[in-house]
C-alpha positions in Angstrom: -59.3 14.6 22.4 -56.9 11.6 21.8 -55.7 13.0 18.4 -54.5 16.8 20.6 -53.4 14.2 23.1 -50.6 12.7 20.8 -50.2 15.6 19.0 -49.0 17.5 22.1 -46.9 14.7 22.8 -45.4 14.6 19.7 -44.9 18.2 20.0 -42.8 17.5 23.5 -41.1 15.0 22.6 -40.1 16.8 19.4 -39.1 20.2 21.6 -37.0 17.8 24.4 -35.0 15.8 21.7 -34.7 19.3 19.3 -31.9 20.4 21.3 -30.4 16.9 21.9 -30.4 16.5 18.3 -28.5 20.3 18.0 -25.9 19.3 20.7 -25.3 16.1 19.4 -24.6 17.4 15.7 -22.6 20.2 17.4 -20.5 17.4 19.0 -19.6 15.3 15.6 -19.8 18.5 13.7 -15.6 18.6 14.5 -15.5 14.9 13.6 -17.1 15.6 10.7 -15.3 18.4 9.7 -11.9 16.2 9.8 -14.0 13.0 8.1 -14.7 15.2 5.1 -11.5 16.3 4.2 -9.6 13.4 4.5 -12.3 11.4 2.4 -11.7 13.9 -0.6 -8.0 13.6 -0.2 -8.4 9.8 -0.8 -11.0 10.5 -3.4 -8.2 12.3 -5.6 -8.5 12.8 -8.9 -5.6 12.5 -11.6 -4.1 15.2 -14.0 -4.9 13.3 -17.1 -8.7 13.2 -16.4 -9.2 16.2 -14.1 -8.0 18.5 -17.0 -11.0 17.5 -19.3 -13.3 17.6 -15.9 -12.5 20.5 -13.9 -14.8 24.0 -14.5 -11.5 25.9 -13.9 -11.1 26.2 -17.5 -13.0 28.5 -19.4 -13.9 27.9 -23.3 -12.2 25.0 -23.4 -8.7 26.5 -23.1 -7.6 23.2 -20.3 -4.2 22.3 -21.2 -3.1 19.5 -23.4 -1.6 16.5 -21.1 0.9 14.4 -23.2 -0.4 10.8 -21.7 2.2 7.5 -21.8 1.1 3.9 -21.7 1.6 3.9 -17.6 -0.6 6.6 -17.7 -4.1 5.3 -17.7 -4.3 4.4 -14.1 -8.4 3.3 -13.2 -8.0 4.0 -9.0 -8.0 7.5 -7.1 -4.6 9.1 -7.4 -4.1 10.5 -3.4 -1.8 9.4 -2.0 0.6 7.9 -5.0 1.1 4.2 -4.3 3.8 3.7 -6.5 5.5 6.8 -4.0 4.2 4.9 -0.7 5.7 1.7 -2.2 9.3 3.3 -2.5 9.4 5.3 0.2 8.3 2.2 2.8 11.2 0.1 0.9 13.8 1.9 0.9 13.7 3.4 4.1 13.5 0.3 5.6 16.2 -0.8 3.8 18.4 2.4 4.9 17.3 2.3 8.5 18.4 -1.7 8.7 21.7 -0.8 7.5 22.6 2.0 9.5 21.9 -0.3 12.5 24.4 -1.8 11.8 26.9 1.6 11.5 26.4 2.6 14.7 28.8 4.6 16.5 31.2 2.9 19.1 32.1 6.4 20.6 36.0 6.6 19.2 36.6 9.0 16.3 37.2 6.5 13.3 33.7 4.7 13.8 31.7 7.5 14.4 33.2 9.5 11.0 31.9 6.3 9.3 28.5 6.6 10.8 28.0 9.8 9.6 29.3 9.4 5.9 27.3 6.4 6.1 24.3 8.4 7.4 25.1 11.3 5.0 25.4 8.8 2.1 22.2 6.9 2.3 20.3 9.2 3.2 21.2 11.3 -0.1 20.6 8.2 -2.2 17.1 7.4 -0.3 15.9 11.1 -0.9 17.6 11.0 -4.8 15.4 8.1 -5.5 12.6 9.3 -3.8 12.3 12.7 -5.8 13.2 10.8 -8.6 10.2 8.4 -8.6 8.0 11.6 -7.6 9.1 13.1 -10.5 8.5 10.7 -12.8 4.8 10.2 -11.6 4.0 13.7 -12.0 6.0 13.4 -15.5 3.4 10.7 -17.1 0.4 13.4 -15.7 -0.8 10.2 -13.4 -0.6 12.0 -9.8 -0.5 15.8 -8.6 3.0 16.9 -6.7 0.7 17.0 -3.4 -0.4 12.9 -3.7 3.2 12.2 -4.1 4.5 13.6 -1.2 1.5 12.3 1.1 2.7 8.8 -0.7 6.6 9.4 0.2 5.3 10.2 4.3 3.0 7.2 4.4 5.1 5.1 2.8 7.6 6.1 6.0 5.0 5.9 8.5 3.7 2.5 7.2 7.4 1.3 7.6 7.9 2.7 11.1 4.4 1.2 12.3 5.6 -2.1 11.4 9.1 -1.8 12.8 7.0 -1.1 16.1 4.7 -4.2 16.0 7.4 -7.3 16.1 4.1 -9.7 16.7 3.8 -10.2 12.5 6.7 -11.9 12.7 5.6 -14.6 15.4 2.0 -14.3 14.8 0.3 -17.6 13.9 -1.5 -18.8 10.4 -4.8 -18.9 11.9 -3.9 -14.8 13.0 -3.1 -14.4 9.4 -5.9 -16.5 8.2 -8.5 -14.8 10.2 -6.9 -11.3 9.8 -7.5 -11.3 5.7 -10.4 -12.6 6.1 -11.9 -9.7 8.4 -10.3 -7.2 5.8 -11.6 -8.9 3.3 -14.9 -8.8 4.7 -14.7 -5.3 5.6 -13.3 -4.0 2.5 -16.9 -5.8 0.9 -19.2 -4.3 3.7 -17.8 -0.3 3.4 -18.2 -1.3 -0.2 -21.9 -2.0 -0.1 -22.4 0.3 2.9 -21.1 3.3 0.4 -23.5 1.9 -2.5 -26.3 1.9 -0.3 -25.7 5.8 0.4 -25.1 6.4 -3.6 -21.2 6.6 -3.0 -19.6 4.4 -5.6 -15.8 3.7 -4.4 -15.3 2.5 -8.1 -15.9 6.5 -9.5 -13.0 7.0 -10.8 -12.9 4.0 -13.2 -15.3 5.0 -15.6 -13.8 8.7 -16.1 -10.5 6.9 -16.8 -11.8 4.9 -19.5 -13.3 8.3 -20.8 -10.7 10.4 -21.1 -7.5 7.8 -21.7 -6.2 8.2 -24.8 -5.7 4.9 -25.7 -8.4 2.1 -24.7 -5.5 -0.7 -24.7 -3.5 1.7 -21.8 -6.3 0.6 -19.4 -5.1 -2.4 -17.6 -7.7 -4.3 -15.1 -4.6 -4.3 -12.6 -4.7 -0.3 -11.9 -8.6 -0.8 -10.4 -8.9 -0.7 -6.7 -10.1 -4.1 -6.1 -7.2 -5.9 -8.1 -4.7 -3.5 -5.3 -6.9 -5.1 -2.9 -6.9 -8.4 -4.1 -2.9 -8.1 -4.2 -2.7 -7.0 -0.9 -4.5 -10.2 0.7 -2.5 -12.4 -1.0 1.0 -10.8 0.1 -0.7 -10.9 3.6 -1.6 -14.4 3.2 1.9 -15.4 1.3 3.4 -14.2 4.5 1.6 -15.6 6.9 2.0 -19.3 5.5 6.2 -18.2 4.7 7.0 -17.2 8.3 4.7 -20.3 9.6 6.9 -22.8 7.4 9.3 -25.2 8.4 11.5 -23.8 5.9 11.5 -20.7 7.4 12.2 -21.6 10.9 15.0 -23.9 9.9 16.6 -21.4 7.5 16.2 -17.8 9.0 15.4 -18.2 12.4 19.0 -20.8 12.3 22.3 -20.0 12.9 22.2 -19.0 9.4 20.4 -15.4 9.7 23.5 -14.1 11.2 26.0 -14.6 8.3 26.6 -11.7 6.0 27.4 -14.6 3.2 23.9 -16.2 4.0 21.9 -12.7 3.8 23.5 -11.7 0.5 23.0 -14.4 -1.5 19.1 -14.4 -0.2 19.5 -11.0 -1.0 20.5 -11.5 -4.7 18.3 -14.5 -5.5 15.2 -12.7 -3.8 15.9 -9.7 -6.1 16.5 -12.1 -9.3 13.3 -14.0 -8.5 11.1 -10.5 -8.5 12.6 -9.8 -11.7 11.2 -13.3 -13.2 8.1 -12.6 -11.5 7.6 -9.4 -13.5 7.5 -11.2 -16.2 4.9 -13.5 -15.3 1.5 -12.3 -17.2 -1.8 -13.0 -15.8 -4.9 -13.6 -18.4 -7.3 -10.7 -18.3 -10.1 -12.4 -20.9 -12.3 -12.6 -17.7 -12.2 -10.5 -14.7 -12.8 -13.1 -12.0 -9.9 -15.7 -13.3 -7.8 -12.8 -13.1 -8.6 -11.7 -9.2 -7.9 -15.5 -8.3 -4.4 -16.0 -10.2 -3.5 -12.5 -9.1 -4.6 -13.4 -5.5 -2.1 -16.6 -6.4 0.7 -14.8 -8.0 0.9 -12.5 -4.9 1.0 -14.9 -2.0 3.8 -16.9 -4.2 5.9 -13.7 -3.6 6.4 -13.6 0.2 6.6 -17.5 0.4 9.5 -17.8 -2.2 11.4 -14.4 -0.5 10.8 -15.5 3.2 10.5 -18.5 3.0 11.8 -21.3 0.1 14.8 -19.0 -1.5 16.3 -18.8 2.7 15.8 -22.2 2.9 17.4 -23.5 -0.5 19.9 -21.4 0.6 20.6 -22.5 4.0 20.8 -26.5 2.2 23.4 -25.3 -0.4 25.6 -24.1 2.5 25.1 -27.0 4.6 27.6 -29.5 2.6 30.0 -26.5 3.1 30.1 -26.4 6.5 30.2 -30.3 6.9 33.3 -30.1 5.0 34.8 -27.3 7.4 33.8 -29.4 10.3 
């Protein structure tokens, strides 16, 4: 009698919670049916590798992709970094100086704003398809991943135009901010293994079906972007926390069109030298740490040393005037 006793109960308690369980699935079957999608857009393949992978095919008739030695990329190819990374540049770049173009109301100044307008606008959409182009060119991204870069690269750019607090936030904010993404970056990571979903797919079908082994650099895998990304993140936070920075750009200084060019000119010259800064890739872990290194040293010298060597040279000047 006990046994039919729990049996029917089971029976209830599985015919109560059988329709909870329908309406609940019903309920997240929309959220799912957005997740989904979006998880195979960032799960993108490449041209080089889907060609050999793809069904589509038949009898081995895929097309033969000429591949280049900036080909090989290791990560997912949606949405095109290297498309993001333009886009977010130079349209911050263009909105800044049109801010400063802006229309007074008489007729002189607001045929200016709207060459102006006209003008960079061109050149920000010329480079734009350009780099596109290119990247679809050297069969690393499909013609739909570079245009989802070019939008998020714009979005990414507005969304920090709208959040003025990374420029006062503290080092401890900073400090405590990588380390959460760190930490969550590491958790979805082993969260995914656990399920059998290796975030890391794509690396091994890269290696497969590059043409040449030595185009497979350990800086295209998704943990070295990551890895890059904390440090720039860090690099700022210690920059805009300086002394140097306070005295140099938030001075008198930051309002000169002399004292913004020359930052201008030595920031760009210093990013040249620092391209030509190689890291050692003979083992994996030395290279995360001086990459790590290498890109926090890149917002401290832009924000914060080359303003404020700057802001001393001009100093003697202005003693003089005085």
């Amino acid at each position: 009698m006990g046994q039919v006793n729990i049996t029917k109960t089971s029976v209830k308690t599985a015919a109560i919670s059988m329709p909870c369980f329908i309406r609940s699935t019903f309920r997240l079957s929309p959220l799912l049916h957005l997740f989904w999608p979006t998880i195979k857009i960032l799960f993108g393949h490449r041209p080089y590798w889907w060609v050999q992978e793809t069904q589509i095919y038949p009898n081995h008739s895929s097309p033969c992709l000429e591949q280049f030695p900036t080909t090989c990329e290791t990560g997912p190819g949606s949405p095109s970094g290297h498309a993001m990374g333009s886009s977010c540049v130079w349209y911050v770049m263009v909105t800044a100086a049109l801010s400063h173009t802006v229309s007074q109301g008489d007729k002189s100044s607001t045929t200016l704003h709207r060459l102006t307008w006209s003008f960079l606008w061109s050149l920000f959409w010329l480079i734009q398809i350009s780099v596109c182009i290119s990247r679809v060119f050297i069969a690393t991204h499909f013609p739909h991943q570079v245009i989802l870069g070019v939008i998020g690269g714009m979005l990414v750019a507005e969304a920090f135009e709208h959040t003025p607090g990374i420029q006062t936030a503290s080092l401890s904010t900073y400090l405590k901010t990588n380390l959460f993404l760190f930490l969550f970056a590491l958790g979805f990571y082993l969260l995914l293994r656990l399920l059998d979903i290796d975030l890391l797919w794509s690396v091994p079908i890269a290696k497969k079906w590059c043409a040449n082994p030595d185009w497979i650099h350990i800086d295209t895998t998704p943990f070295a972007g990551l890895v890059r990304n904390l440090g720039v993140l860090f690099g700022l936070g210690f920059a805009i926390n300086s002394e140097m920075f306070l005295q140099s750009c938030r001075g008198e200084n930051r309002y000169k069109l002399s004292f913004r060019l020359l930052c201008a000119a030595a920031s760009l010259t210093i990013l040249q030298l620092y391209h030509f800064i190689k890291i050692p890739t003979h083992s994996e872990h030395l290279f995360y740490v001086l990459s790590f290194c290498k890109s926090a040293c890149i917002p401290l010298a832009v924000v914060a040393v080359i303003p404020y060597c700057i802001h001393m040279l001009m100093k003697p000047s202005e003693k003089k005037i005085n």
